[in-house]
C-alpha atoms as one frame of an Amber mdcrd trajectory, in Angstrom:
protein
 -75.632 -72.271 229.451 -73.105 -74.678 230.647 -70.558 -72.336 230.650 -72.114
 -70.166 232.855 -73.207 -72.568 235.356 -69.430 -73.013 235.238 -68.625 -69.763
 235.871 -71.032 -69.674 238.959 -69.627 -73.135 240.542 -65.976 -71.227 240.428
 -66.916 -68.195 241.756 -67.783 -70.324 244.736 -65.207 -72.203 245.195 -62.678
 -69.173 244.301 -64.729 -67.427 247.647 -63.457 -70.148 249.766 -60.247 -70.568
 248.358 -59.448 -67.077 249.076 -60.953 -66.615 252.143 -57.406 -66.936 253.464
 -54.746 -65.467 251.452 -51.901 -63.128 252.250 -48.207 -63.117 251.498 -45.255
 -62.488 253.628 -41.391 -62.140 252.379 -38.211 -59.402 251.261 -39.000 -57.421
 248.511 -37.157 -58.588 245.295 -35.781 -55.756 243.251 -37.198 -54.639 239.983
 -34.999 -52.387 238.227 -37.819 -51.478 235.374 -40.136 -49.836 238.020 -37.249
 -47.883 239.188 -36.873 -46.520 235.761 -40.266 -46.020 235.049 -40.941 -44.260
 238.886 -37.499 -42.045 237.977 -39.371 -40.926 234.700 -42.882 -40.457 235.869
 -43.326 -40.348 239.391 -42.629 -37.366 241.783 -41.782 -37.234 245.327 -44.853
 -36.601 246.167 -46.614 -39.350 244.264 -47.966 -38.378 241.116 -47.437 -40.005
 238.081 -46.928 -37.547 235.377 -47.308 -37.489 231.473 -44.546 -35.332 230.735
 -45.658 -35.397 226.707 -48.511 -33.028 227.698 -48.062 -29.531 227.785 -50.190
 -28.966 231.493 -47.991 -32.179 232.789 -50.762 -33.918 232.904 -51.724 -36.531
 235.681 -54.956 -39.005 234.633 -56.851 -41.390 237.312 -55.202 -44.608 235.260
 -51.576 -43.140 236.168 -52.253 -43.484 239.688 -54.135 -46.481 239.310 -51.044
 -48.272 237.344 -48.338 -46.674 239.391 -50.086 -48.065 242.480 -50.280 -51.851
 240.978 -46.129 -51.374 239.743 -45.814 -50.349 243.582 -47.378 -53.069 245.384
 -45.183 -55.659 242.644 -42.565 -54.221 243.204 -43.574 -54.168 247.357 -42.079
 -50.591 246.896 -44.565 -49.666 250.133 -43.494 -45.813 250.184 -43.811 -45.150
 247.073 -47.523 -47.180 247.028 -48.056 -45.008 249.928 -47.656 -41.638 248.334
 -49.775 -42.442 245.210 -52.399 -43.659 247.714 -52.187 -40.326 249.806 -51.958
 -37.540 246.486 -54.572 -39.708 244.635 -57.048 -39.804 247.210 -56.333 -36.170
 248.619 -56.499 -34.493 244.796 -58.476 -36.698 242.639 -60.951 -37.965 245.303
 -61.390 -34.924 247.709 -59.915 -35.977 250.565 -61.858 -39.814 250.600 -61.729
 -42.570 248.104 -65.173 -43.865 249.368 -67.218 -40.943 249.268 -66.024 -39.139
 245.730 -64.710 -41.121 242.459 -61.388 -39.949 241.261 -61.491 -36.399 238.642
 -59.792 -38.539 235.180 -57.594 -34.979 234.866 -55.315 -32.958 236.844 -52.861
 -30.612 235.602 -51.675 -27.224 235.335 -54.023 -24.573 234.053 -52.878 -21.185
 233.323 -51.617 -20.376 236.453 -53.452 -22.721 238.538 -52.906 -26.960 239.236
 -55.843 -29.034 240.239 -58.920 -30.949 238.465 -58.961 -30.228 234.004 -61.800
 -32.589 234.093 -63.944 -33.768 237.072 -65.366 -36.962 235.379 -64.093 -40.555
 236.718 -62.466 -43.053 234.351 -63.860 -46.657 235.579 -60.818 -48.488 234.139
 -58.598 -46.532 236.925 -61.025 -46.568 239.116 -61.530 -50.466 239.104 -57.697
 -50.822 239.166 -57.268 -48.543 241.752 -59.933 -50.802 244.093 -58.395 -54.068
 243.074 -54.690 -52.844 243.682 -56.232 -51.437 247.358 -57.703 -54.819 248.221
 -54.042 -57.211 247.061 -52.321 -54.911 248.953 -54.350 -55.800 252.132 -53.604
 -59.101 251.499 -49.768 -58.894 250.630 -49.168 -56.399 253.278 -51.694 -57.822
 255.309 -53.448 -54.240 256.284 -57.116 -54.462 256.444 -57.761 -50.124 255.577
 -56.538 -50.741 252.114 -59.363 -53.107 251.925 -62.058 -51.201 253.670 -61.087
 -48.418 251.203 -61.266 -50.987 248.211 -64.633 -52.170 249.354 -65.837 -48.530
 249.783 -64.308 -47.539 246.047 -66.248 -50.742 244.663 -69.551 -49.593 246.418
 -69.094 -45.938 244.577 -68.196 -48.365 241.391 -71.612 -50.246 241.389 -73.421
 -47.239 242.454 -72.431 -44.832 239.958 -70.793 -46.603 237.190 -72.985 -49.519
 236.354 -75.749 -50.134 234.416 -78.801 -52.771 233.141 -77.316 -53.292 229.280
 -79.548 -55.156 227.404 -77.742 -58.460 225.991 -75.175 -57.997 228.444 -76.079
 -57.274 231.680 -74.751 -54.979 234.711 -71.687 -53.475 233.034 -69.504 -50.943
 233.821 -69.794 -47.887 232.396 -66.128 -45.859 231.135 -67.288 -43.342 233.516
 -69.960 -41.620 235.575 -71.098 -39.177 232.839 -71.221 -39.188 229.443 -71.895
 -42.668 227.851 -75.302 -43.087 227.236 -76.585 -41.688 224.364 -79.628 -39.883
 224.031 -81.291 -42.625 221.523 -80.153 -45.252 224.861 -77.389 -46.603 223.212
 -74.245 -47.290 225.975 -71.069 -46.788 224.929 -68.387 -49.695 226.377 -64.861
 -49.738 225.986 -63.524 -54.054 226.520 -59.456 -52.839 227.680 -61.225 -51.698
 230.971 -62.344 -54.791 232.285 -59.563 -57.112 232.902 -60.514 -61.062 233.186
 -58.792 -61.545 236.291 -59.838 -58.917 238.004 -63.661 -59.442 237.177 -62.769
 -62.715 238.702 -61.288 -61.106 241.842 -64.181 -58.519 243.192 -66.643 -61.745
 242.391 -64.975 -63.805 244.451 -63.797 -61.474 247.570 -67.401 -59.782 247.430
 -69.480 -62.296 246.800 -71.790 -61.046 249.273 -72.570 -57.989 247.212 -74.238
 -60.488 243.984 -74.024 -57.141 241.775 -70.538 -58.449 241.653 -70.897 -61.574
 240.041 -73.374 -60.427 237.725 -70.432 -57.404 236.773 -67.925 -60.089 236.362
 -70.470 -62.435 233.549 -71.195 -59.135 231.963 -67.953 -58.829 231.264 -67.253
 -62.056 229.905 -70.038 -62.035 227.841 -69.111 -58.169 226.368 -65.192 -59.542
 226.366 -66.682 -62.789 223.867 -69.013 -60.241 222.432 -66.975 -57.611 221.164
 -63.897 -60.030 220.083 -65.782 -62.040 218.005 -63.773 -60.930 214.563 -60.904
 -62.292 215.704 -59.851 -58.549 216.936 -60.403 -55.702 219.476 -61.906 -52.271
 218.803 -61.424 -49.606 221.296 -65.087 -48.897 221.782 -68.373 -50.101 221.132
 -72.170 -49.258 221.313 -74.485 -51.245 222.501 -78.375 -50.596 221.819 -81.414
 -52.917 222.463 -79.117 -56.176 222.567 -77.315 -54.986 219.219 -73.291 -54.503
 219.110 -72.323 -51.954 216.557 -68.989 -49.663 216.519 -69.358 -45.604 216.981
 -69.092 -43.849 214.055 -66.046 -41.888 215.360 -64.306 -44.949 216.428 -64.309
 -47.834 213.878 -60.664 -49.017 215.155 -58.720 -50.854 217.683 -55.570 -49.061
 218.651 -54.625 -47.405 221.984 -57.231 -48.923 223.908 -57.104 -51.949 222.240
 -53.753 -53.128 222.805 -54.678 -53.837 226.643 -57.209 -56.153 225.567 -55.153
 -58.598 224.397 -52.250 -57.959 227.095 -54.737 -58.792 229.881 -56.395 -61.980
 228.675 -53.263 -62.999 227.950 -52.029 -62.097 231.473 -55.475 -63.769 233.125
 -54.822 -67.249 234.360 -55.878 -70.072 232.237 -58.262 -71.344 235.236 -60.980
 -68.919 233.951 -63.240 -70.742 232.053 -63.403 -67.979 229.421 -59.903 -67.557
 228.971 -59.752 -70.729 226.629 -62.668 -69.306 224.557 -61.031 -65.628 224.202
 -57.964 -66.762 223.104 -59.307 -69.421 220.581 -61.418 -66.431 218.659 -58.624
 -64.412 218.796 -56.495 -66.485 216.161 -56.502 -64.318 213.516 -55.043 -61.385
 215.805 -52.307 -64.351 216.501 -51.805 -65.197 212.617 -51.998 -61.147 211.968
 -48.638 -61.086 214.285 -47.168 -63.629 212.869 -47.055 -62.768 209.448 -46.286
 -59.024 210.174 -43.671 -59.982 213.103 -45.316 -56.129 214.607 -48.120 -55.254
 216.089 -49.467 -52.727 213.836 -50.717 -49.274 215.234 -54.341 -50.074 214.292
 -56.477 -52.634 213.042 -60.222 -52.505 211.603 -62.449 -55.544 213.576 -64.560
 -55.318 210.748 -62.605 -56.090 207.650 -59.344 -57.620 209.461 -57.750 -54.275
 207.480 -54.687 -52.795 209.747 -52.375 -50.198 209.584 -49.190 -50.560 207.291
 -47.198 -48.845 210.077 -46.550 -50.628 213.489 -47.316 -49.108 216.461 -44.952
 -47.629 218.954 -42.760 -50.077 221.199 -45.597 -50.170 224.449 -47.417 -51.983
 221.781 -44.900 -54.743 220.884 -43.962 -55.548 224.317 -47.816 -55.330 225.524
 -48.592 -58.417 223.012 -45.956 -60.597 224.526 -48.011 -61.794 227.273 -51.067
 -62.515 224.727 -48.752 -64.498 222.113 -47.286 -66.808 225.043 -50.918 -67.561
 226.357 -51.671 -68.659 222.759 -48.935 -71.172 222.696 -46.547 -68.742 220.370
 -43.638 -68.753 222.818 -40.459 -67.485 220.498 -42.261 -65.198 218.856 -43.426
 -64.121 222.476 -39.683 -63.897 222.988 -39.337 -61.512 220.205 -41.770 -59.255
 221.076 -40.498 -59.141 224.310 -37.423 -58.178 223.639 -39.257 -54.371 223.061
 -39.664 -54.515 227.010 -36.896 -51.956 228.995 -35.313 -53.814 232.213 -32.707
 -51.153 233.483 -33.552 -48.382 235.647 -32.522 -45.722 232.928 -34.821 -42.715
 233.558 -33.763 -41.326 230.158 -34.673 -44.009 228.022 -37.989 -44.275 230.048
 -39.261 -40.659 229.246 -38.198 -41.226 225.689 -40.935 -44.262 225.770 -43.576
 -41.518 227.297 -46.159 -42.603 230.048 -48.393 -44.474 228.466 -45.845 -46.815
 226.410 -43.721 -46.727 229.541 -46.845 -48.371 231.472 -47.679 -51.044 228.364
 -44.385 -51.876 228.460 -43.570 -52.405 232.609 -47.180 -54.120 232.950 -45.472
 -56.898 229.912 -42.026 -56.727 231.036 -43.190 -57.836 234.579 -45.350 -60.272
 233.551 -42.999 -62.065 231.271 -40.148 -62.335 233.486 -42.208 -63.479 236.251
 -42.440 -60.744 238.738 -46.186 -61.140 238.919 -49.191 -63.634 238.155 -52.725
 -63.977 238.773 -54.333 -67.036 240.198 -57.464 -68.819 238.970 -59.289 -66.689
 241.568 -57.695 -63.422 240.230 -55.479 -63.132 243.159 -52.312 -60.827 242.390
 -48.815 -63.338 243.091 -45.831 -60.967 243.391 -42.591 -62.453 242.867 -41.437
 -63.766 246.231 -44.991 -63.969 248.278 -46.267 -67.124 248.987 -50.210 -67.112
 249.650 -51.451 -67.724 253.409 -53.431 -66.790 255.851 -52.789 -62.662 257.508
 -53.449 -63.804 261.057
């Protein structure tokens, strides 16, 4: 329990310490987002997988490319995601209609594969919306952010038993007929739980999202190691029968708890369970492609190069700083829009969300507040 009362003393103070925080300053450059946005991006803001054959464009794209953008204080470019996101996923209005998860070419035809929202875009989407009214200090982005949030709570969450309001992985779809709720831990980010307790604190749903988290985040990491998914039925944790692993949804587990600022009370907690993930790594000097929570078994083959540069962040937080170095070393820094679509989208995205990280072109306060390179924090006026 004394943990938690923790947890509620800094959501408090976190409210007043951000009551005032903006950023002013030149853009710096960052020649990996110019690469990646050469690859993936089009002029009129989409962000495109080109692996798939109906050139695909999911909810987490846009959510991702708009994050990159505000780092990067690339304001066009954040712009046009904003504007095609919101006008093709959304239906014109970010507040009234959660984003479609698919859009792509059918037959003939572009628009909406699959109408059902994605809450891991959808929260990063919100967040991203409410740093840029800070950096940029423009208070729409974070009347859309608060109305994206409201949808969030309103049609994503639910009363888990042992854990509390969580967030659902999407509107439909994940609860099971015998009331077991399927969870997935990569789509709730420490530091941004953190952030929508402490800017809308007034909304206590919030707060109770963000110890939810924690708690499923402690829960489901308990082994030592991350699966993708999880099912959670009268208080009891088991792992779906289709999905005994940890692998592509995994790998963003660790990268954001190591990227979440070591202010967060659970922070020190996470990372101490997670030692055998950190003695895994360094005996194998790769992060494999998958690994079983259960039995600590893991694949024989590592994983693609998103995954060795997504780790970097985690093995620093740990206190493993040159093998941090090598693993970073998988990150791309030059705008080559060649080598970028060889990496594919999602790699691409592991890899720019490390890369940026490591070399310092981002943090997150205690608070959860994004800290582009170059923006002090201070009051918009």
């Amino acid at each position: 329990m004394a943990f938690w009362r923790t947890v509620g003393v800094r959501l408090f103070l976190g409210a007043l310490a951000l009551a005032a925080t903006s950023g002013c300053g030149a853009a710096p450059s960052w020649s990996a987002w110019e690469g990646f946005k050469k690859a993936f991006v089009s002029d009129d803001g989409r962000v495109i997988d080109h692996s798939q054959a109906d050139l695909r464009t999911v909810s987490e794209g846009q959510a991702y490319g708009l994050f990159f953008a505000l780092v990067a204080q690339d304001r066009k470019t954040f712009d046009a995601l904003l504007g095609w996101t919101e006008n093709n996923l959304s239906a014109g209005d970010l507040g009234k209609q959660l984003p479609a998860w698919v859009w792509g070419k059918q037959g003939d035809n572009w628009g909406v594969i699959d109408g059902n929202s994605a809450s891991d875009a959808d929260l990063w989407i919100a967040y991203t919306l409410l740093e840029a009214s800070r950096v940029w200090c423009h208070a729409p982005y974070a009347d859309k952010a608060r109305a994206l949030g409201k949808l969030i709570l309103d049609q994503e969450s639910l009363e888990v038993h042992g854990l509390g309001l969580s967030i659902l992985p999407g509107k439909n779809g994940f609860v099971q007929a015998n009331g077991a709720v399927r969870l997935n831990p990569s789509y709730l980010p420490p530091f941004m739980m953190a952030r929508f307790a402490n800017a809308w604190a007034d909304d206590p749903r919030w707060a109770n999202v963000y110890l939810a988290s924690q708690r499923l985040l402690l829960d489901t990491g308990r082994s030592g190691f991350y699966p993708d998914w999880v099912l959670y039925n009268n208080g009891e944790m088991s792992l779906p029968d289709d999905e005994q692993r940890g692998d592509y949804d995994a790998i963003r587990t660790y990268m954001w708890i190591g990227m979440s600022n070591n202010g967060d009370p659970v922070v020190a907690p996470l990372l101490k369970q997670l030692s055998p993930a950190v003695a895994l790594l360094l005996k194998r000097q790769n992060m494999p492609e998958w690994v079983d929570p259960q039995s600590g078994d893991a694949s024989p083959q590592a994983g693609p190069k998103g995954f060795q540069a997504a780790v970097a962040p985690f093995l620093q937080a740990t206190g493993a700083v040159e093998l941090a170095k090598t693993f970073h070393a998988n990150t791309l820094t030059k705008a080559d829009k060649a080598v970028w679509l060889q990496y594919g989208y999602y790699n691409g995205a592991l890899a720019l969300f490390a890369q940026g990280f490591m070399d310092k072109q981002y943090r997150f306060n205690a608070w959860g507040a994004l800290l582009p390179k170059g923006k002090e924090v201070k009051h918009c006026g």
